[in-house]
N, C-alpha and C positions, 0 to 999 in steps of 0.2 A: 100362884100354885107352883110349888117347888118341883121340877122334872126329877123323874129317878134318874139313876145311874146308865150311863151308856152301856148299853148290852155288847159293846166290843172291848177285846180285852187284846195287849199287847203281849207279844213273847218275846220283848226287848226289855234291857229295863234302861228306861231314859237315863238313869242319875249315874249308870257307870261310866266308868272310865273304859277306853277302846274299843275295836270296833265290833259289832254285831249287827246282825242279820236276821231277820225274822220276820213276822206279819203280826198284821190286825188283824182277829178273827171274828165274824159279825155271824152268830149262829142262824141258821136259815133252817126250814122243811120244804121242799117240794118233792115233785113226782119223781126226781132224778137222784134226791139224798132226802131223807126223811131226817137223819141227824146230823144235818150237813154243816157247813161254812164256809160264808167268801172269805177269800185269804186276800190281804193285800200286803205287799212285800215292803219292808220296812228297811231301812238300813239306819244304824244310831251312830256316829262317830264323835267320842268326847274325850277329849284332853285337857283335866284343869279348871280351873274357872275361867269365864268369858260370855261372850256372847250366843245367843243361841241364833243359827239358821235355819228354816226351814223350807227346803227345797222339792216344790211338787211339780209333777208330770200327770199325764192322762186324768184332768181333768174331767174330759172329751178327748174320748177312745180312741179316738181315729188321728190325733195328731200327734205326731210321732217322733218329730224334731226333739221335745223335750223329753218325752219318754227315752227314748236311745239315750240322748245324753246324759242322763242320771243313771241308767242303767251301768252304763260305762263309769261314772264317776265314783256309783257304790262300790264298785269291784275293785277302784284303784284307791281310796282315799284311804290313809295312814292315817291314826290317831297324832303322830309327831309332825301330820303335814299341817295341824291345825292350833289355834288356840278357843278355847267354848267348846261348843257343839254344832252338828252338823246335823239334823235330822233328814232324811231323806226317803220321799216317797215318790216310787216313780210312775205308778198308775194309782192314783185316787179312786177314782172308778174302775176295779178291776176289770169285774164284767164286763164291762164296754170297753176295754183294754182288749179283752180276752177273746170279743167278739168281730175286733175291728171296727167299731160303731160308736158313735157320738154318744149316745143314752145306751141305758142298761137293757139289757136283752129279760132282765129280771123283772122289770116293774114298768120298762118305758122311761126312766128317771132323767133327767139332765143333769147333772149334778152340781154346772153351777148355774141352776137354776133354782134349786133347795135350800139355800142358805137362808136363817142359820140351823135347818134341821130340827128331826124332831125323834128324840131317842123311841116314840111309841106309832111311826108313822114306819115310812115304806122302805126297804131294803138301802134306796138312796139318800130319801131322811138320813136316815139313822146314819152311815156312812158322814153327812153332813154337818148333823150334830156332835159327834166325834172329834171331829178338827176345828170346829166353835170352840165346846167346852173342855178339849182335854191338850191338843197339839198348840191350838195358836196362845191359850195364854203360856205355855214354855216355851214361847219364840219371843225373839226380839225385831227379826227381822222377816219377810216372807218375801219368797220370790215363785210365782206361779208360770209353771213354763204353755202358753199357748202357740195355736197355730190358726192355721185356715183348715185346716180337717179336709176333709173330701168334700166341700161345696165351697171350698171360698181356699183363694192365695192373695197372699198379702206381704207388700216390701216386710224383710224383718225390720222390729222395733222392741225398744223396750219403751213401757209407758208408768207412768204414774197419772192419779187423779184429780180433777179439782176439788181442794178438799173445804171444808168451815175452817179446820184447824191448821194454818198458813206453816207451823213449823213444822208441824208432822208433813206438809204437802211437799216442802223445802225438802224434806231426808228424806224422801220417796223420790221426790224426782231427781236430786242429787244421786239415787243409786239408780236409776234411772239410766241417765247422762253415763253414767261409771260404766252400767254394761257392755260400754260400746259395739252397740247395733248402727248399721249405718245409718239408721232414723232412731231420734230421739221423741217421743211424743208427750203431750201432756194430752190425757182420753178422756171424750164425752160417751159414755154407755146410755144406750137405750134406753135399761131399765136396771138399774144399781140396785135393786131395793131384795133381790133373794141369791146374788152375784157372792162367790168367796171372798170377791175384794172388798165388799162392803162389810162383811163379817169380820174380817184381819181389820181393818181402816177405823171401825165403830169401836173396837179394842185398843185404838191406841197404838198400835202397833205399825211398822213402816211396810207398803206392799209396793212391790212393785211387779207388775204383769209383762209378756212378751207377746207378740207375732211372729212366726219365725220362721213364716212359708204358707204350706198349706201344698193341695194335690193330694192327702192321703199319703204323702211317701216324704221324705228327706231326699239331698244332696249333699254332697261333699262341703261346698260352700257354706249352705244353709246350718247343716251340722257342725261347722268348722266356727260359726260364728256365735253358735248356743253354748258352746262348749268353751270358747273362750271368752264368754257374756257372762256364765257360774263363776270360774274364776277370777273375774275382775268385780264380780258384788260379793265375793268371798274378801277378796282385798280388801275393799272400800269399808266394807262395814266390823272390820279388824279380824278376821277369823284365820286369815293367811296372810304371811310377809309375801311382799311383793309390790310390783310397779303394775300400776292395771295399764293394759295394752289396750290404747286407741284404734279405731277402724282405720285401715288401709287408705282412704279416703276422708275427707272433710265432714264430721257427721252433719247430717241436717236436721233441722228442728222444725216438727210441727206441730200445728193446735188442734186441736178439735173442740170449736167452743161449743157447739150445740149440734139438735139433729138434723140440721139441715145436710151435715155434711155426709150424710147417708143417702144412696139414690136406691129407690124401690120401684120394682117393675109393678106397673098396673097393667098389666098384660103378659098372657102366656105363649109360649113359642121357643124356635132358635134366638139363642142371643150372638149378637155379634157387637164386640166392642171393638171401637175405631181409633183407641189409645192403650201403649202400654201401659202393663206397672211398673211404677217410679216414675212416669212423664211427667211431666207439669201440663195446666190445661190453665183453659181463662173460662172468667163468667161467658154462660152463650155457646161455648164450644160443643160439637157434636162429641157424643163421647158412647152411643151405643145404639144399636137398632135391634129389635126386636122383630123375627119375620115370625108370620103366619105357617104355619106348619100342614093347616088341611085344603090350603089350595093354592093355586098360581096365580098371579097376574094382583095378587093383594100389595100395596103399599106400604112397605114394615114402617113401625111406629119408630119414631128418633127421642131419645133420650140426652139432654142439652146439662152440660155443668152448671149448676147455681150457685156458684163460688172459683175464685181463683184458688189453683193450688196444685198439688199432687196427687194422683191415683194412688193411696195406699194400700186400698184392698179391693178386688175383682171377687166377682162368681166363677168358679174354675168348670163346673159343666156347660154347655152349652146349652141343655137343655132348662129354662127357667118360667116359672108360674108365677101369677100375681102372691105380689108380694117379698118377692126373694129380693133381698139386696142383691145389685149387681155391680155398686161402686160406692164407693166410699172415699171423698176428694177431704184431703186435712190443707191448711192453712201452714205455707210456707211461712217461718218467722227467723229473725236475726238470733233471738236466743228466747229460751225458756223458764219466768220466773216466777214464785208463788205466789 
């Protein structure tokens, strides 16, 4: 059955030439606008023929490393600083932008958790469907700015995935590698199957994803590293002249072949972890305790690494329930190949 037409419409027009500013608007009703719309802020930057970029933030509202840096990138990029185009969206998920919150304050949505949407479903559907059928096939290239949001920090990285298709995985991870983040990864996801990356990737298309902190806030560091991460997958994949600029530091390379390398609390309480992030850990190591919270004198439960490697990503509250990831160890490697 053929889907209709996506109910959001742009006030850009992709095919020009220079830059513009505008939104997606996705017509809504509720109790607050009866003839209402989400806006989401669009910037189109095109010079010429070339390649197309597509540069998203606020997947998930609440991380904000990539949000600022595009925010900032839209305001400064020249049509002459480029060759192709540049599309750029810095909050995906407005509302949940807008709310400072992970999912939409609108429907509940995760948005990438909707992929690939559905033009006649829920406010974040629809938003989902959007960038399936209209954004990602005018891309050539996609880069998805995450973080750790406000439950989770995690070393920056830029990652690509294990893919079927070995050349496509090749020029993913190769812009990957090029962002340089102090970690380079190759990422085992949970659950790929409703993720933006699986929607860009099923297309044929190069994705390549980031981590670039987390705590709900940015750092100078942290920002410093996103920001010169666009830049150097703008290089790499021809859209700016340039030398792409290596990490300060030796990158390192990890794997994530499977889920083991996710640790989940089966129990609720204070967490207390007994390694940094970016440490390195061995099979067996103690790497977190979890205390009881309604009384004294209880035994906190200990949480042991089931793989040699690196702490790439923590739980940033202290306060954690069954089920919360609270570490996430990747496999230290020599290099990263498809």
């Amino acid at each position: 059955m053929t889907k209709r037409p996506s109910p959001i419409s742009a006030t850009v027009d992709f095919a020009a030439d220079g830059v513009q500013h505008g939104y997606l608007k996705l017509p809504i009703s509720n109790d607050e606008s009866a003839w209402g719309a989400v806006m989401i802020p669009v910037a189109v930057i095109k010079n010429g023929e070339g390649p197309t970029a597509l540069l998203t933030g606020g997947n998930h509202g609440d991380e904000y490393e990539g949000i600022t840096a595009l925010l900032k990138l839209a305001s400064e990029l020249e049509a002459e600083d480029i060759r192709g185009r540049v599309i750029i969206v810095p909050t995906m998920n407005a509302p949940a932008a807008q709310a400072g919150k992970r999912t939409s304050p609108l429907d509940g949505g995760n948005l990438n958790r909707s992929f690939p949407g559905d033009p006649d479903g829920s406010v974040t559907e629809q938003i989902a469907d959007y960038f399936t059928r209209e954004l990602v096939p005018l891309s050539d290239v996609v880069l998805d700015l995450h973080s750790g949001g406000s439950t989770l920090d995690i070393v920056p990285f830029a990652a690509s995935h294990h893919l079927e298709d070995k050349a496509l995985q090749r020029r993913a991870l190769e812009g990957a590698i090029a962002f340089g983040a102090p970690t380079a990864m190759l990422m085992f996801e949970l659950d790929a199957t409703k993720l933006f990356d699986t929607a860009v990737e099923s297309q044929g298309k190069v994705f390549v994803a980031t981590e670039l902190g987390g705590g709900g806030t940015t750092t100078p560091e942290r920002l410093a590293i996103t920001e010169r991460g666009i830049k150097n997958f703008l290089i790499h994949f021809g859209l700016m002249d340039g030398e792409v600029t290596p990490p300060a530091e030796p990158q390192v390379y990890v794997d994530m072949p499977d889920a083991s390398c996710y640790v989940q609390s089966e129990h609720s309480g204070l967490l207390e972890l007994t390694v940094a992030l970016g440490e390195r850990v061995a099979k067996g190591q103690l790497i977190a305790r979890v205390h009881d919270l309604t009384r004294t004198g209880a035994t906190p439960v200990e949480y042991h690494a089931g793989r040699d490697g690196m702490l790439v990503a923590r739980r940033f509250p202290a306060r954690v329930n069954m089920g919360d990831t609270i570490a996430v160890i990747a496999e230290v490697v020599d290099r990263l190949e498809a």
